[in-house]
Steps between C-alpha positions, in 0.01 A plus 500: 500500500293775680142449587234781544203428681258752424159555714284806398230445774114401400564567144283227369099591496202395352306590171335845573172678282698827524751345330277325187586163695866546542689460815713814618869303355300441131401865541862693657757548229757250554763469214746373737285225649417412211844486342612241725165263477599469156841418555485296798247232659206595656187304722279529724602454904299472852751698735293396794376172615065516465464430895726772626442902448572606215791768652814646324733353761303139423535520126889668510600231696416233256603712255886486666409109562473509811177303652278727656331197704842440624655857553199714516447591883322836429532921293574647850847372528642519180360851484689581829853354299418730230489786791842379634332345806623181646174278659555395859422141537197615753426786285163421193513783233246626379429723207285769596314722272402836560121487363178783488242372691152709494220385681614149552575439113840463376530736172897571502758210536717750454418818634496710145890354461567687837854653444823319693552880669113455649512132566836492705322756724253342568650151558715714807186565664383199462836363716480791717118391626503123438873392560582161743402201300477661181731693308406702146751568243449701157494408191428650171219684469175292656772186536576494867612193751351362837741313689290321750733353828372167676159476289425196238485560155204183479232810394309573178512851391359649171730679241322856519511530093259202519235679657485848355122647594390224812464486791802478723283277798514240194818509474656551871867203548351164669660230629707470810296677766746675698689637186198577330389677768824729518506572148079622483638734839784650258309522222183740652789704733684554178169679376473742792890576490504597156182669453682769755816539312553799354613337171125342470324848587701637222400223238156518605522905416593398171247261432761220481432109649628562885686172561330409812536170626751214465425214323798205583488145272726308337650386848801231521825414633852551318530183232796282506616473162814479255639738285504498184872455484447182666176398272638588211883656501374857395524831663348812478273791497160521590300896409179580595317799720301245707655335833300200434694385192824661607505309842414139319826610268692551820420167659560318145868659508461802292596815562253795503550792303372865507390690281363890525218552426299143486215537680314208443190639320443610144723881574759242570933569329466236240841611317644531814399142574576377082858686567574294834390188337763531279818622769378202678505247207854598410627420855285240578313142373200578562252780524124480655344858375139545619255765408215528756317796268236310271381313868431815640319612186259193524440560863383821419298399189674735309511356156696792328785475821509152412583519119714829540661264732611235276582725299751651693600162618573418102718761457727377803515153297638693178751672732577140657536317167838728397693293762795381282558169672388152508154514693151375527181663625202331649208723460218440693241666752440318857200460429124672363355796656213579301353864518178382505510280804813804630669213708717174380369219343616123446489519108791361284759808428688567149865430512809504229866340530714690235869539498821261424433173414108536483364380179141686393211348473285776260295695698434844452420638719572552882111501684259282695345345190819456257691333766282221504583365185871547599695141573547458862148449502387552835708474785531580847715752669761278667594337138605893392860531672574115312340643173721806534882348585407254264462156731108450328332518231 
């Protein structure tokens, strides 16, 4: 048997009035989804436990089974794996938007989806004016990493897609003094040494979001965990644009694959990423395919970005779904981010078991509402991987 485990990011919503009451997933065309709701098993799960953040690297974890009050140490590091980067033991990592800051409110977490060509510049002048302790490496796009040397990690820092349009004082890292105090000195030199950069000016002439300041959270040390091939006796594959999900794959055993084209937002290759979900399945036991675009949609509170989204990410199912072999598919978001609150939320997600061996249970249809009728009831997310091999019911 191969397994699927299939993550199209934020998906689930809330009823909207623009949409007569329906969420975005009742509204998107979804034959696909839909197809395998009625064939398969479908519930209602909580990804993430209610006293911890509601995160994509919280909520994949459980999904994998893996205890995220036992393995989760923090984004930065498994974001740096995803890179390539290995974590010195001294070393905290950080992930560190590039944000638009004007006049002491934060309006851009992500600088107007600043280009990798424009963000790698600027992250080397960042480490040509504030290298020694600190080293910046870059990501995609606004995605970049802080590795902090001989510094604690024991700080509080906001996620900047939490506080679109306040004020930044608000929102400054607290905690330990001394590293608290180096990150606030980064931070406001960061602003001066990229207002200068010719990349910025050039935005700015455009009337584009200058990214402008750094903005590190998510801070941890590497985790200590096993693979899956230990956990379970599967390898294989895990696809997605963003480091964050493709550095927890790498620390759970799986190997990352590229694909040209995924960006992580809504322009993102979905064939492409349909097409290696399929290579990888034929080689492989298991394949973790996530699609970052209808996140970044709800972040933006872009309601049409979101459905044309789903949409796309439908299609990708219908290519998945010729597979000729024995397989399953868990489908299921890591959790809600509802455009109207445009950051994640704690509510219960949709999610369907359909392949070999998995009787139906009558549901029609693959959404928010449907699945709660569905018979797994409601569940949480580190029953999924048991529900999906088979060992629960």
């Amino acid at each position: 048997m191969k397994y699927l485990i299939f993550i199209p990011d934020g998906m689930a919503d809330r009823p909207l009035k623009e949409l007569d009451g329906r969420t975005p997933l009742q509204t998107a065309k979804t034959p696909n989804m839909d197809e395998i709701a009625r064939e398969g098993r479908c519930g209602l799960t909580e990804n993430v436990p209610k006293d911890m953040e509601p995160g994509s690297e919280i909520a994949t974890l459980s999904i994998l089974g893996y205890d995220p009050k036992r393995y989760y140490t923090g984004r930065g590091p498994l974001e740096a794996a995803g890179m390539g980067i290995e974590v010195e033991d001294d070393e905290v990592a950080y992930r560190c938007n590039l944000v638009t800051v004007k006049e002491g409110i934060l309006v851009d977490y992500s600088s107007g989806h600043i280009s990798n060509e424009d963000a790698k510049k600027l992250i080397e002048a960042l480490n040509e004016e504030l290298n020694g302790e600190a080293r910046f490496l870059a990501g995609v796009s606004y995605r970049n990493l802080l590795l902090l040397r001989g510094y604690s990690e024991r700080v509080t820092c906001t996620p900047p897609h939490n506080i679109i349009g306040e004020e930044i004082e608000r929102h400054l890292p607290v905690g330990d003094e001394r590293t608290v105090r180096k990150l606030k000195e980064m931070m406001f030199l960061s602003t001066e040494i990229l207002m200068r950069h010719e990349i910025n000016e050039e935005r700015v002439r455009r009337g584009e979001n200058p990214a402008n300041m750094i903005w590190p959270w998510g801070q941890g040390r590497k985790p200590d965990m096993p693979e899956m091939s230990v956990k379970y006796g599967l390898k294989g594959c895990v696809i997605s644009a963003v480091d964050l999900i493709r550095g927890l794959g790498s620390y759970a055993g799986l190997k990352i694959v590229d694909v040209a084209g995924a960006t992580g937002y809504v322009d993102t290759n979905y064939r492409g990423k349909a097409e290696a979900a399929l290579r990888c399945l034929e080689k492989n036991d298991v394949v973790l395919l996530h699609v970052e675009a209808p996140d970044e949609a709800s972040h933006e509170g872009d309601m049409e970005k979101k459905i044309y989204a789903i949409e796309r990410i439908d299609e990708m199912l219908g290519m998945i779904l010729e597979f000729e072999e024995s397989f399953r598919i868990l489908l299921t978001p890591d959790h809600a981010t509802p455009l109207k609150l445009r950051t994640h939320s704690h509510d219960p997600v949709p999610f369907v078991i359909w392949g070999d061996g998995i009787e139906r249970d009558g549901i029609e249809r693959y959404d928010e509402i449907s699945a709660k009728g569905g018979s797994y009831g409601m569940r949480n997310g580190l029953e999924l991987m048991g529900l999906l091999l088979g060992e629960k019911r």
